[in-house]
mmCIF file of the N, C-alpha and C atoms, coordinates in Angstrom:
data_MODEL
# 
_entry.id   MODEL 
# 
loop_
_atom_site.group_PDB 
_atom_site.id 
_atom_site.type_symbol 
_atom_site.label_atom_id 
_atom_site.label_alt_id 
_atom_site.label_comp_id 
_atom_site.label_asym_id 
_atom_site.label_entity_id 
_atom_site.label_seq_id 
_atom_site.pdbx_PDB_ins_code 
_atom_site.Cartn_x 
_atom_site.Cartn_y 
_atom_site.Cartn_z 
_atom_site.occupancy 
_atom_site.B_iso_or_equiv 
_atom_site.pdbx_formal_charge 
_atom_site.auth_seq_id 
_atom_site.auth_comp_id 
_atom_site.auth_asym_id 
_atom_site.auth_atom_id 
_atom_site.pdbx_PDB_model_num 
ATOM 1   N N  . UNK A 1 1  ? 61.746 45.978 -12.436 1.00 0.00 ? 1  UNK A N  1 
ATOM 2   C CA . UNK A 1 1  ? 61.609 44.545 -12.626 1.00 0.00 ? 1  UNK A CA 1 
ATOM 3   C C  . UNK A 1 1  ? 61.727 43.805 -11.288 1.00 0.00 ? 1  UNK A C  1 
ATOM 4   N N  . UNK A 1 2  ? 61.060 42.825 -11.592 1.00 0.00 ? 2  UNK A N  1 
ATOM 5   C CA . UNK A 1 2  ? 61.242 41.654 -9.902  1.00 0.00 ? 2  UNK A CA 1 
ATOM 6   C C  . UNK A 1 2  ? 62.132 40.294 -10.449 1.00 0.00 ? 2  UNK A C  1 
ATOM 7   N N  . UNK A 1 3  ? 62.148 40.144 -9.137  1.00 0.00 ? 3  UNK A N  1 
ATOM 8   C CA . UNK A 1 3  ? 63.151 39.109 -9.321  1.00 0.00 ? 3  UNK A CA 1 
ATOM 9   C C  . UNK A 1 3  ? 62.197 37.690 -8.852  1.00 0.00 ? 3  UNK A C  1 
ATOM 10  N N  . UNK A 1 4  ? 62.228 36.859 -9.696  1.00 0.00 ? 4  UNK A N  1 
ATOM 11  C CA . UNK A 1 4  ? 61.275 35.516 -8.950  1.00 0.00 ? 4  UNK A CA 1 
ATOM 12  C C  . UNK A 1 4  ? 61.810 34.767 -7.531  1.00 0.00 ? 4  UNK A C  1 
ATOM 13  N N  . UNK A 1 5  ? 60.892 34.954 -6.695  1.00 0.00 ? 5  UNK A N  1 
ATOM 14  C CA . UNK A 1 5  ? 61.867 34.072 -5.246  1.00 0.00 ? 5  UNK A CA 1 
ATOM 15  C C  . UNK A 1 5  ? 61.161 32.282 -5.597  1.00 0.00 ? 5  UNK A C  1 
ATOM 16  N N  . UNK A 1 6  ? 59.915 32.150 -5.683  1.00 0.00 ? 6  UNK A N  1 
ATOM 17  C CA . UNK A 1 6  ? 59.738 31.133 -5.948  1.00 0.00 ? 6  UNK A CA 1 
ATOM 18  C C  . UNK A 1 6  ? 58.197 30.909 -5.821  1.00 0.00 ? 6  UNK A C  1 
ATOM 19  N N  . UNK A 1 7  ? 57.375 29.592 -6.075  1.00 0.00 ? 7  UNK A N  1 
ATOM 20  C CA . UNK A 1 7  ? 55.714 29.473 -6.088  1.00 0.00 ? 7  UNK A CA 1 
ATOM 21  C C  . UNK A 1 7  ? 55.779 29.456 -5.241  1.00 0.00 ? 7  UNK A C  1 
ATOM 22  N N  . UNK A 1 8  ? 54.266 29.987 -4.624  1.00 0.00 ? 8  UNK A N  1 
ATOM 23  C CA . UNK A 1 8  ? 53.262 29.662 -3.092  1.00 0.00 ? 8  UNK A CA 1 
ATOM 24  C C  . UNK A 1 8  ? 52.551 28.541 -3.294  1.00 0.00 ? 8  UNK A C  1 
ATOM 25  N N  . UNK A 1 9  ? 52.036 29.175 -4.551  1.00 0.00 ? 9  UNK A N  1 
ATOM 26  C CA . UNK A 1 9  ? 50.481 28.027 -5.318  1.00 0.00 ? 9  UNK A CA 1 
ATOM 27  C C  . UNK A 1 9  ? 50.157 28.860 -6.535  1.00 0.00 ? 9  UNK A C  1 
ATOM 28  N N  . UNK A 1 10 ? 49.366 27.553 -6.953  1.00 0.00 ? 10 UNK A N  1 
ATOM 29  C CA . UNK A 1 10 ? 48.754 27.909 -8.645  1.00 0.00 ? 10 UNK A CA 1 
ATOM 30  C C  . UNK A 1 10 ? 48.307 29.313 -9.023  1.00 0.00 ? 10 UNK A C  1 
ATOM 31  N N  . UNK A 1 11 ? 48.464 30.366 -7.734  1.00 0.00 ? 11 UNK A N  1 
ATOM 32  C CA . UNK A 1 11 ? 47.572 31.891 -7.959  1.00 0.00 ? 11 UNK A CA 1 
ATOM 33  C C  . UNK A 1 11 ? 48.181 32.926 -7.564  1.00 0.00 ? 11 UNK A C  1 
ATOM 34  N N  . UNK A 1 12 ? 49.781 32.205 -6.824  1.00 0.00 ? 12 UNK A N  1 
ATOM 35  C CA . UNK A 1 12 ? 50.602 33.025 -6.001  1.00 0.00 ? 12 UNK A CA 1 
ATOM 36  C C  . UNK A 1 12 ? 52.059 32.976 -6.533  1.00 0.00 ? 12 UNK A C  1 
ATOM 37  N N  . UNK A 1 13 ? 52.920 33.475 -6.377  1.00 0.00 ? 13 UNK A N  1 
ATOM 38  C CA . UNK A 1 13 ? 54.562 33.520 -6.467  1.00 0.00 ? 13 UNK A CA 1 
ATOM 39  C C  . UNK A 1 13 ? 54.889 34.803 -5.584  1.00 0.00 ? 13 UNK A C  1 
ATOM 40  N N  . UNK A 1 14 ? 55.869 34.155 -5.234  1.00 0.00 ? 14 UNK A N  1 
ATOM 41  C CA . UNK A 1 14 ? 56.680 35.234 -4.537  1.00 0.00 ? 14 UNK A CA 1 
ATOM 42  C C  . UNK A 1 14 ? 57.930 35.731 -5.228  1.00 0.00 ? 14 UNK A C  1 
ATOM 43  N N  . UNK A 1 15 ? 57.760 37.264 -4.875  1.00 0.00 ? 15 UNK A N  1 
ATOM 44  C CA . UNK A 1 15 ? 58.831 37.865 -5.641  1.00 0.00 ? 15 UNK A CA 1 
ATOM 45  C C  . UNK A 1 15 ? 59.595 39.128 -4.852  1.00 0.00 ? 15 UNK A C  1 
ATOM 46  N N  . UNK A 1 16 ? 60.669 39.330 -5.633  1.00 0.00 ? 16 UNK A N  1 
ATOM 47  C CA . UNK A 1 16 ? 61.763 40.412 -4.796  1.00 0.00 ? 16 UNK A CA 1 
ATOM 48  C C  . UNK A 1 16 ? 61.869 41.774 -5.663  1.00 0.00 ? 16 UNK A C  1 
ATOM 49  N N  . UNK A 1 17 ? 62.652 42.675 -5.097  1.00 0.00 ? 17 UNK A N  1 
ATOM 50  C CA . UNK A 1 17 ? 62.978 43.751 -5.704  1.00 0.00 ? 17 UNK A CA 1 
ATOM 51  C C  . UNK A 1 17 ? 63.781 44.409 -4.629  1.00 0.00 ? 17 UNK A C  1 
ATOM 52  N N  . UNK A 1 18 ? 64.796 44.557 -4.918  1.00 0.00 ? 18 UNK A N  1 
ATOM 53  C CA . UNK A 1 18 ? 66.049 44.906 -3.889  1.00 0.00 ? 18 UNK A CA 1 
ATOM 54  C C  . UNK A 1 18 ? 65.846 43.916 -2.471  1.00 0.00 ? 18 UNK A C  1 
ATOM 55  N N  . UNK A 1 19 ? 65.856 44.540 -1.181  1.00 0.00 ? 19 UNK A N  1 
ATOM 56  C CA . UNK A 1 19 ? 65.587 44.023 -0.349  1.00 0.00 ? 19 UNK A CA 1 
ATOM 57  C C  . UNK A 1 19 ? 63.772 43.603 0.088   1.00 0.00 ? 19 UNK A C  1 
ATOM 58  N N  . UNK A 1 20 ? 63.032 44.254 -0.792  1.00 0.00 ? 20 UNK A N  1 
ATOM 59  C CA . UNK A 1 20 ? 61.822 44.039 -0.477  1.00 0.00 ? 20 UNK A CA 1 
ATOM 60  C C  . UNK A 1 20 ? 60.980 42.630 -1.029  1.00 0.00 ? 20 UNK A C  1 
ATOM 61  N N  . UNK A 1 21 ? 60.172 42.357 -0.505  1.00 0.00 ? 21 UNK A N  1 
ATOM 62  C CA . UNK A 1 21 ? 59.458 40.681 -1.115  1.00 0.00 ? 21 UNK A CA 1 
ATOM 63  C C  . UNK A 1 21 ? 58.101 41.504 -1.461  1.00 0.00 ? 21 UNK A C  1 
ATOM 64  N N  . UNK A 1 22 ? 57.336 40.424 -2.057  1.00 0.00 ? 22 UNK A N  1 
ATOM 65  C CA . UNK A 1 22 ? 56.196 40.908 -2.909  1.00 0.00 ? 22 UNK A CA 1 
ATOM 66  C C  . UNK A 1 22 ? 55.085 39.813 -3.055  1.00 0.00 ? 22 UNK A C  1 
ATOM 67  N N  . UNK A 1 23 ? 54.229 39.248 -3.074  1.00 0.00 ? 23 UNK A N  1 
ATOM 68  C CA . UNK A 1 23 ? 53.146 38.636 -3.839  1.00 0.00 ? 23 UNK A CA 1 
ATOM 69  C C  . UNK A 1 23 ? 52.440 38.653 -4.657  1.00 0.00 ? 23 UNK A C  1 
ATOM 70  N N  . UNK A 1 24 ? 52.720 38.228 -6.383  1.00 0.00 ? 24 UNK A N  1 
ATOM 71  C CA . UNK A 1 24 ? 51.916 38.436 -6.722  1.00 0.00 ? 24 UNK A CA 1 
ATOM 72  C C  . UNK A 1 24 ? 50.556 37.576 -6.888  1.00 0.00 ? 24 UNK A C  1 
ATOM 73  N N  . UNK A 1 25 ? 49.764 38.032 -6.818  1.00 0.00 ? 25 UNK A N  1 
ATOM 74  C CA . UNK A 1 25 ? 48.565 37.017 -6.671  1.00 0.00 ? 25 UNK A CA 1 
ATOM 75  C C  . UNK A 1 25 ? 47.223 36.820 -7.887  1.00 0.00 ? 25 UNK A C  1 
ATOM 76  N N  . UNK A 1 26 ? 47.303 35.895 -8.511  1.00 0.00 ? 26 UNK A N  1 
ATOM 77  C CA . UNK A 1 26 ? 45.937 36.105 -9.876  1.00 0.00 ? 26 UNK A CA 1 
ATOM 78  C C  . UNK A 1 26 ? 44.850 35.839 -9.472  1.00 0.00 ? 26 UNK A C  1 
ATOM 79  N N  . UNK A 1 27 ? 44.040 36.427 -9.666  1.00 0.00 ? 27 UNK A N  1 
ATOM 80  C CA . UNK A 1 27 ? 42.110 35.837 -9.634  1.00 0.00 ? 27 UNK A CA 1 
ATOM 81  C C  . UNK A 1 27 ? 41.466 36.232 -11.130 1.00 0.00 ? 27 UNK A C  1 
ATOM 82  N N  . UNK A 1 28 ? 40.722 35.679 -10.621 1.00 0.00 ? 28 UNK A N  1 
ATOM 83  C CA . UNK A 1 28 ? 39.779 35.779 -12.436 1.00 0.00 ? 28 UNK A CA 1 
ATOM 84  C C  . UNK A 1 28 ? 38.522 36.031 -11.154 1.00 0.00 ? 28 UNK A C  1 
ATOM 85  N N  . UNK A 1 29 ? 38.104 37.694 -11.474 1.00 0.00 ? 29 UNK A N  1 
ATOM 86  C CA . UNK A 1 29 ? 37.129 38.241 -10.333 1.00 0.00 ? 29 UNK A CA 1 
ATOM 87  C C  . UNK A 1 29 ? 35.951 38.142 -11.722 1.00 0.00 ? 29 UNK A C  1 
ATOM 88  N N  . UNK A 1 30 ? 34.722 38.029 -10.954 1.00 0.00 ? 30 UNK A N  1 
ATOM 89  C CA . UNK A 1 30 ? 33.305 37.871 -11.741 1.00 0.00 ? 30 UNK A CA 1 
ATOM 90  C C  . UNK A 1 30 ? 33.016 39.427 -12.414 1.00 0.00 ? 30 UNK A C  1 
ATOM 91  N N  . UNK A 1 31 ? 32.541 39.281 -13.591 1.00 0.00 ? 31 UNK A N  1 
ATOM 92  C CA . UNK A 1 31 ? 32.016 40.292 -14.229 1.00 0.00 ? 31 UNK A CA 1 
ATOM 93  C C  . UNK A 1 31 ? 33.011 40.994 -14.527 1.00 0.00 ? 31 UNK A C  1 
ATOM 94  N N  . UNK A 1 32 ? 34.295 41.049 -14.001 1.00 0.00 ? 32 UNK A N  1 
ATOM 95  C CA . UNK A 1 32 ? 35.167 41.773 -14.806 1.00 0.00 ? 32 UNK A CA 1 
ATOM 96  C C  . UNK A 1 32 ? 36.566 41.476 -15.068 1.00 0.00 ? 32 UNK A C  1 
ATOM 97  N N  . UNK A 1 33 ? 36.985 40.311 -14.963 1.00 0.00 ? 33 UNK A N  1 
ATOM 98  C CA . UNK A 1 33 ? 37.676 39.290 -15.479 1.00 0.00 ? 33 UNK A CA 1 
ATOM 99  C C  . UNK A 1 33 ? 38.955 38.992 -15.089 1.00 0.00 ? 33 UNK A C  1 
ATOM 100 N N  . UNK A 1 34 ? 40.021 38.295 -15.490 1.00 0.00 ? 34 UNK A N  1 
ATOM 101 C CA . UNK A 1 34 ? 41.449 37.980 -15.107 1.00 0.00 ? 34 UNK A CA 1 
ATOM 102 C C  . UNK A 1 34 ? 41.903 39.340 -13.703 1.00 0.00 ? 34 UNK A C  1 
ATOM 103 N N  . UNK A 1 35 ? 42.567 39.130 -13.146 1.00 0.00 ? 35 UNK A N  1 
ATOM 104 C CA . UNK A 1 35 ? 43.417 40.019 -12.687 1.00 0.00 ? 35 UNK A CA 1 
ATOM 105 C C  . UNK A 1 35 ? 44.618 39.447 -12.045 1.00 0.00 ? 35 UNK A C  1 
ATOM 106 N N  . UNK A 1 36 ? 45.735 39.883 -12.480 1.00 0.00 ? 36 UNK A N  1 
ATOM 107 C CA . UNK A 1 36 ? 46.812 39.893 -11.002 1.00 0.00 ? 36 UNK A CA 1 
ATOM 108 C C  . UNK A 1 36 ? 47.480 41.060 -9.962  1.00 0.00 ? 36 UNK A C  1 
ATOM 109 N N  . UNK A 1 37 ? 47.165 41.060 -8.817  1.00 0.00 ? 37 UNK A N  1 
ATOM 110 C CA . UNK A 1 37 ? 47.482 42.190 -8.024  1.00 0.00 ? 37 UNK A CA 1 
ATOM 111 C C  . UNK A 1 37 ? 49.290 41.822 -7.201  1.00 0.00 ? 37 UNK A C  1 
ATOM 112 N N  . UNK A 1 38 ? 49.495 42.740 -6.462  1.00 0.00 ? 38 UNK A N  1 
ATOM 113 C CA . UNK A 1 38 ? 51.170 42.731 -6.168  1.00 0.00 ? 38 UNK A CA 1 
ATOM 114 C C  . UNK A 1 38 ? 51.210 43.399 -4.529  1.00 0.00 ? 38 UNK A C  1 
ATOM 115 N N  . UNK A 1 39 ? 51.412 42.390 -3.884  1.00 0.00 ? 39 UNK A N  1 
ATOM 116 C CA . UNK A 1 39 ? 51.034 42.966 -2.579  1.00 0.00 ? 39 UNK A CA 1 
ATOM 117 C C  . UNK A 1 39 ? 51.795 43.006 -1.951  1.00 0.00 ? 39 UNK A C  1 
ATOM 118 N N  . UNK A 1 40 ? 53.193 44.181 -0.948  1.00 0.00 ? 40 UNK A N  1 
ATOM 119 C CA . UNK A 1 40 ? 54.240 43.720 -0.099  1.00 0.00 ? 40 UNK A CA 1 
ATOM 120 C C  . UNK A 1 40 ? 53.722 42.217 0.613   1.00 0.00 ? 40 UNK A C  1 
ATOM 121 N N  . UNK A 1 41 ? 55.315 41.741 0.799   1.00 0.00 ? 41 UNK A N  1 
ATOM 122 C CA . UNK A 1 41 ? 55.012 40.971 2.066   1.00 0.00 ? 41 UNK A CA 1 
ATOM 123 C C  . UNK A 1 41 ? 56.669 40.465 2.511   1.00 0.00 ? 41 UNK A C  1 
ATOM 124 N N  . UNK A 1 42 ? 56.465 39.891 3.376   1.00 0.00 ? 42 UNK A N  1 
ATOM 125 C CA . UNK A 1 42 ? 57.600 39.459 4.149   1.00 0.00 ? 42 UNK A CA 1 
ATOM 126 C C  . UNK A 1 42 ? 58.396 38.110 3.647   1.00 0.00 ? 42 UNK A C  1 
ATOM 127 N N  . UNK A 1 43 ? 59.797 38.107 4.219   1.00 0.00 ? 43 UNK A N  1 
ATOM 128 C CA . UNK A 1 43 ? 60.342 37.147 2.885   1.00 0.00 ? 43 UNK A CA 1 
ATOM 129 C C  . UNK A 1 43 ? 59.750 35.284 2.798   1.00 0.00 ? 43 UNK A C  1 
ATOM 130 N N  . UNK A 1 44 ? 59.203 35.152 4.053   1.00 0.00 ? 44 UNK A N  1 
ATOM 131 C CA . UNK A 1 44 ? 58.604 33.843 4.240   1.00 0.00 ? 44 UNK A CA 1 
ATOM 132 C C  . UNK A 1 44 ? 57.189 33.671 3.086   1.00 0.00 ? 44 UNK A C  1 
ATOM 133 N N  . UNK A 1 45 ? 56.570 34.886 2.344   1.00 0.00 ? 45 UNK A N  1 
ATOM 134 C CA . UNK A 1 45 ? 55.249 34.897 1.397   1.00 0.00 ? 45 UNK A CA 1 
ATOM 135 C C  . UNK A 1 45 ? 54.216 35.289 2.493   1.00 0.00 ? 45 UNK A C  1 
ATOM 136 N N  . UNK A 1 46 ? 54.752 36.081 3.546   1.00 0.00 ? 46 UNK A N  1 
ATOM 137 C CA . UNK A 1 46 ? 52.782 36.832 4.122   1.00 0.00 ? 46 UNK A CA 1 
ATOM 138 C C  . UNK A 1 46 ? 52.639 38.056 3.804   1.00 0.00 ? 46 UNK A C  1 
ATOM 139 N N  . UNK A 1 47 ? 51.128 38.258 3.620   1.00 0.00 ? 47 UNK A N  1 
ATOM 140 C CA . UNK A 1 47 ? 51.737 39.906 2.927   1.00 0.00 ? 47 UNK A CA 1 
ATOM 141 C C  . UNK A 1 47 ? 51.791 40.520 4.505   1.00 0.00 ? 47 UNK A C  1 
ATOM 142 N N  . UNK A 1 48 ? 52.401 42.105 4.435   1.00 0.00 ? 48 UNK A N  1 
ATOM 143 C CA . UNK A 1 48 ? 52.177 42.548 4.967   1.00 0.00 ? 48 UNK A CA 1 
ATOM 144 C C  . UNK A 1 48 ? 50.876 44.115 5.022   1.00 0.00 ? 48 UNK A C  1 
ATOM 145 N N  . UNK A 1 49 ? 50.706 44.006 3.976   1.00 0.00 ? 49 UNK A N  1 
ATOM 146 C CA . UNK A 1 49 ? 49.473 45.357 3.353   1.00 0.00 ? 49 UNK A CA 1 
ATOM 147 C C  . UNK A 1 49 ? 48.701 45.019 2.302   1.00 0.00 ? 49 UNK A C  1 
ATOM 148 N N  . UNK A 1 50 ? 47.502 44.842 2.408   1.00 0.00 ? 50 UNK A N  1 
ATOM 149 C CA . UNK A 1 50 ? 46.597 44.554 1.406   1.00 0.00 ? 50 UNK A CA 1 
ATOM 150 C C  . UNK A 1 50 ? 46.655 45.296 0.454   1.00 0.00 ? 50 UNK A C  1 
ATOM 151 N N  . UNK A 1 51 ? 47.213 46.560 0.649   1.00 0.00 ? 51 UNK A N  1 
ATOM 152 C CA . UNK A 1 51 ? 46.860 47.675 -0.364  1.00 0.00 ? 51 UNK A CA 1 
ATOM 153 C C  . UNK A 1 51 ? 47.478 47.178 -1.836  1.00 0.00 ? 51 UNK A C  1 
ATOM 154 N N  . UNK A 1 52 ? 47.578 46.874 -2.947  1.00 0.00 ? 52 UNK A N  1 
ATOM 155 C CA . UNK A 1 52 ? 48.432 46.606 -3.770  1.00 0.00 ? 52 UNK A CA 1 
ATOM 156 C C  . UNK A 1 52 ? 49.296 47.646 -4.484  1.00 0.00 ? 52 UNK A C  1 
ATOM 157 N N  . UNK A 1 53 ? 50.352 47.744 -4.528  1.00 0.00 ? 53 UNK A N  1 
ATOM 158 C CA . UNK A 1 53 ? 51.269 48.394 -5.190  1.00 0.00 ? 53 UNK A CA 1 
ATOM 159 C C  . UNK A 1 53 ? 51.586 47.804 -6.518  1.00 0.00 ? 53 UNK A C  1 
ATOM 160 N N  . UNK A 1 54 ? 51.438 47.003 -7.063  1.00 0.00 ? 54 UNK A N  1 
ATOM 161 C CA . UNK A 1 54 ? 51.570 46.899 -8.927  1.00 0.00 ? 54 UNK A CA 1 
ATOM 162 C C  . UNK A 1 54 ? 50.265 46.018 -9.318  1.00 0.00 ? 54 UNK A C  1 
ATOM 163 N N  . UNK A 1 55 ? 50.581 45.502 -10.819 1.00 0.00 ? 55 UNK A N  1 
ATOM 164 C CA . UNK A 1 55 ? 49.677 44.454 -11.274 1.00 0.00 ? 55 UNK A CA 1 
ATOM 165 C C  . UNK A 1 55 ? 47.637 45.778 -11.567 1.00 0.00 ? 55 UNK A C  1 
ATOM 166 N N  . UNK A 1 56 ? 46.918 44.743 -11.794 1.00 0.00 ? 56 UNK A N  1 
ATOM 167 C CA . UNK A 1 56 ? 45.897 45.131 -12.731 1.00 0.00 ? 56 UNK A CA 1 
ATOM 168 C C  . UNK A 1 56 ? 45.391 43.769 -13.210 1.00 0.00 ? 56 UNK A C  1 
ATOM 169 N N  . UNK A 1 57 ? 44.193 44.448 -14.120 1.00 0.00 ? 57 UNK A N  1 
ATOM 170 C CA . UNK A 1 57 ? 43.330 43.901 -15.290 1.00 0.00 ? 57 UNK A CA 1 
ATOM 171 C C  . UNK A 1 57 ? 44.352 43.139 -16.522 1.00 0.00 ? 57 UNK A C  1 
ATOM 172 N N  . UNK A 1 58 ? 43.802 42.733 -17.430 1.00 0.00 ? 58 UNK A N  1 
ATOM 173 C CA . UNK A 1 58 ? 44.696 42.520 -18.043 1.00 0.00 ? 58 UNK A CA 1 
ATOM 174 C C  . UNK A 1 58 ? 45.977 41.531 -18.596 1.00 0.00 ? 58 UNK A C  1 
ATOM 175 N N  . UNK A 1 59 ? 45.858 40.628 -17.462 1.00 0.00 ? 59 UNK A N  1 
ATOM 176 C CA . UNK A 1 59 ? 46.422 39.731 -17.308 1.00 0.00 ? 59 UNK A CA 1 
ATOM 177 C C  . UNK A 1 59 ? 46.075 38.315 -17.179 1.00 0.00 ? 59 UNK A C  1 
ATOM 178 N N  . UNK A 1 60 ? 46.119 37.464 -18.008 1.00 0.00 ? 60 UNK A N  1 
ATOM 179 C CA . UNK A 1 60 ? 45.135 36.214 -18.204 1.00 0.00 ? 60 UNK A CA 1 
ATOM 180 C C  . UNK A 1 60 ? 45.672 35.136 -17.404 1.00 0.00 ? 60 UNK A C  1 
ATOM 181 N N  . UNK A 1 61 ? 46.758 35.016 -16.478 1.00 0.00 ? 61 UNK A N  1 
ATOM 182 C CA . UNK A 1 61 ? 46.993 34.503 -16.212 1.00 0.00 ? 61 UNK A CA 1 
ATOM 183 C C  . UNK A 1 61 ? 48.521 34.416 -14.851 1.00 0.00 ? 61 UNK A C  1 
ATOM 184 N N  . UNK A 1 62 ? 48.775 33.867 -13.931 1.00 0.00 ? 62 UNK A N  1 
ATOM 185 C CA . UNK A 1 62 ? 50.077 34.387 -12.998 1.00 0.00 ? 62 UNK A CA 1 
ATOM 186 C C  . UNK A 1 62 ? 51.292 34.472 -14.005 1.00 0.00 ? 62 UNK A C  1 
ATOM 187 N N  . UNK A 1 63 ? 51.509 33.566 -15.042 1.00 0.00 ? 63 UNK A N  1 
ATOM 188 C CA . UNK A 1 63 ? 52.470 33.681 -15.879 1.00 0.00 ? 63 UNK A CA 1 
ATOM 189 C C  . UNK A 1 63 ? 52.523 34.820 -16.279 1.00 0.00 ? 63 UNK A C  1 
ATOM 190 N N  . UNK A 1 64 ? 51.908 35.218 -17.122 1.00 0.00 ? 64 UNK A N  1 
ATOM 191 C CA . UNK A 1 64 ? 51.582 36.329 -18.053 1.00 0.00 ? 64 UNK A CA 1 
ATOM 192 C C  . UNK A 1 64 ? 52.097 37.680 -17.359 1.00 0.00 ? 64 UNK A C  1 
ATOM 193 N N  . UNK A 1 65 ? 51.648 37.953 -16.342 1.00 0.00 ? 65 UNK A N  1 
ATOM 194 C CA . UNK A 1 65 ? 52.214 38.543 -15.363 1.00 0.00 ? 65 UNK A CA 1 
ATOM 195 C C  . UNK A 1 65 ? 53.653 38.374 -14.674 1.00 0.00 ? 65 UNK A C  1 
ATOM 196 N N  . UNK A 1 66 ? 54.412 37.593 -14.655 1.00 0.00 ? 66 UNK A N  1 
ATOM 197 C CA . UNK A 1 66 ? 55.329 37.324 -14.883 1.00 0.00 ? 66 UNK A CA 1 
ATOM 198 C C  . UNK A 1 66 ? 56.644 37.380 -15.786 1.00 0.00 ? 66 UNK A C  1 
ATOM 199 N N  . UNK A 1 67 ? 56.415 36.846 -16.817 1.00 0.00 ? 67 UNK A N  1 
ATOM 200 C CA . UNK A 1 67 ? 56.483 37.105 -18.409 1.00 0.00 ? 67 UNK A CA 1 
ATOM 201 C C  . UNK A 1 67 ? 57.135 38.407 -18.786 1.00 0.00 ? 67 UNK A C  1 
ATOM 202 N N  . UNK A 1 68 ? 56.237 39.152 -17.779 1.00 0.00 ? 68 UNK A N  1 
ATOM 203 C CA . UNK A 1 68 ? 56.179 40.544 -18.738 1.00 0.00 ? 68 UNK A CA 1 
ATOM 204 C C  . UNK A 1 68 ? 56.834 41.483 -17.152 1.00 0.00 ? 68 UNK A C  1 
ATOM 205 N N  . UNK A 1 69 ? 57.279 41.173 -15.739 1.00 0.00 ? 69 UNK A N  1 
ATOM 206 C CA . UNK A 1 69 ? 57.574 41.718 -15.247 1.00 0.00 ? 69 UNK A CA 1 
ATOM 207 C C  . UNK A 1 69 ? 58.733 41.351 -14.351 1.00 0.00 ? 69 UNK A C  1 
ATOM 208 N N  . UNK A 1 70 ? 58.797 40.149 -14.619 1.00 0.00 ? 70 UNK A N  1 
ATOM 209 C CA . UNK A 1 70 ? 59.938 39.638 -13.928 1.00 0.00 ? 70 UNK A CA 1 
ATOM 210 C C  . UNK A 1 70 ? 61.825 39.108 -15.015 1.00 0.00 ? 70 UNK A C  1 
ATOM 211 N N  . UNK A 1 71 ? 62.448 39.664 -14.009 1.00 0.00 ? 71 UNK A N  1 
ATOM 212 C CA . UNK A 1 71 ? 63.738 39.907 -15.030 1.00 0.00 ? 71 UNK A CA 1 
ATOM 213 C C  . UNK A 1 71 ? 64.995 39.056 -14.623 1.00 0.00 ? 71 UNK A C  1 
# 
């Protein structure tokens, strides 16, 4: 589970998990719909690795994603 640090913007929040920070970030990508991805980053909200480590399809919304992963 993450811990909420606080909003960036309407598509972003920043989040924790032990000492580490996180971004998660929503798009609604064309042709294949909602997503939110989970990207390290540093505790100010930059990521530091594009690569994403959590998140997916599936998710209609930054809440929703939230909701269901933050504790």
């Amino acid at each position: 589970m993450y811990q909420f640090v606080r909003t960036l913007n309407d598509r972003q929040a920043l989040l924790s998990k032990g000492n580490e920070h996180f971004i998660a970030s929503y798009a609604d990508v064309p042709f294949s719909g909602p997503e939110v991805l989970v990207f390290p980053a540093t505790v100010t909200g930059e990521v530091t690795d594009w690569l994403e480590v959590d998140g997916g399809r599936g998710y209609g919304s930054l809440e929703s994603f939230l909701a269901e992963n933050v504790g």
